[in-house]
Phi, psi and omega in degrees: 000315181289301164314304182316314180279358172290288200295337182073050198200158160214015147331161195239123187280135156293137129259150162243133164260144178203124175336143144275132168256158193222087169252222182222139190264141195228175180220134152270127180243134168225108201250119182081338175046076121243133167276149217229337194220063190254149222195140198260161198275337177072256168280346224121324172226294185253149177237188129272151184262139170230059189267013187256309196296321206304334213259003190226044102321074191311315168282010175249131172315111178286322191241132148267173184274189197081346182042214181329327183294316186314118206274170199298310157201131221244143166230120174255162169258134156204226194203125149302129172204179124270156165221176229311303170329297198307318194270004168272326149328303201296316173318313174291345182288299175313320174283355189244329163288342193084007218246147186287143175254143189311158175286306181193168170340301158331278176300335177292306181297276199002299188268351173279334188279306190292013201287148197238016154252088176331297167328351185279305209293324193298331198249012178267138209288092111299150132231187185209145166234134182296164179220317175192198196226155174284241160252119187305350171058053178054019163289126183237196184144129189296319189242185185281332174267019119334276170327297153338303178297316183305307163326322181272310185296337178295314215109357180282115191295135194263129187282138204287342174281356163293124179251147180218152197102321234292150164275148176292348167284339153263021197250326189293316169292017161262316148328277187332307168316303197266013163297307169321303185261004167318288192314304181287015184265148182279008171226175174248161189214132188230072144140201182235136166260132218225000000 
């Protein structure tokens, strides 16, 4: 009720739910489509810049698709994470070297984006998913699962468990779902975005 009276509508709202991955958060700058920039969110107002470790991400685009189409220049947001196997793996690796082993994923990304040897970072099993955009670079789309798509048509990866459309009883049930399926996902996840 209160978004409707926010929107001034009394239209029946759409929403997309999608897991909070519980990474690590980044902003992609792409000038030309090519990436020129990538940078962790840090407090909120200053991050870091990590655009070398970012760039030996096998799922983050160095080019987007699109040629010409591709806006002149876009800055998207998503997460950085592992997920579980990579990071059990990495551990057992860390342990066997003698080397301190990580707390959880989390920190395991954390620290890999932070490495001031790309090459390190290159052999550590990151990915990324994407979530929205900064500045859209004159790309538009009515709704955010919309966006999404577009976003996925660039090349950028969409985590595939995002539902768009939803009526709000269904958003409530798509929670419910992914409470459920929590224990089994191959990332960790700390909630749901609405």
């Amino acid at each position: 009720r209160r978004l409707k009276r926010f929107l001034e509508t009394g239209e029946e709202i759409r929403y997309t739910a999608e897991p909070k991955m519980d990474g690590v958060a980044v902003e992609l700058v792409y000038d030309g489509g090519r990436l020129v920039l990538a940078s962790t969110r840090g407090d909120g107002v200053f991050g870091e810049v990590v655009t070398e470790n970012v760039r030996t991400i096998r799922s983050v685009p160095l080019l987007l698709r699109g040629g010409p189409q591709a806006p002149p220049q876009i800055e998207v947001r998503g997460e950085i994470f592992m997920e579980t196997k990579g990071f059990e793996k990495l551990n057992a690796a860390r342990m066997a070297e003698g080397l301190s082993v990580f707390a959880n994923p989390r920190n395991a990304a954390a620290g890999s984006l932070r490495q001031l040897d790309a090459q390190i970072t290159a052999k550590r099993p990151l990915k990324l998913f994407v979530y929205g955009v900064g500045n859209a670079g004159g790309l538009s789309a009515a709704t955010h699962g919309e966006m999404l798509h577009l976003l996925k048509e660039m090349g950028f990866p969409v985590n595939p468990m995002v539902r768009s459309g939803l009526r709000i009883a269904e958003v409530l049930d798509r929670y419910h779902d992914l409470q459920r399926l929590r224990s089994g996902l191959p990332y960790d996840i700390d909630g749901v975005v609405v």
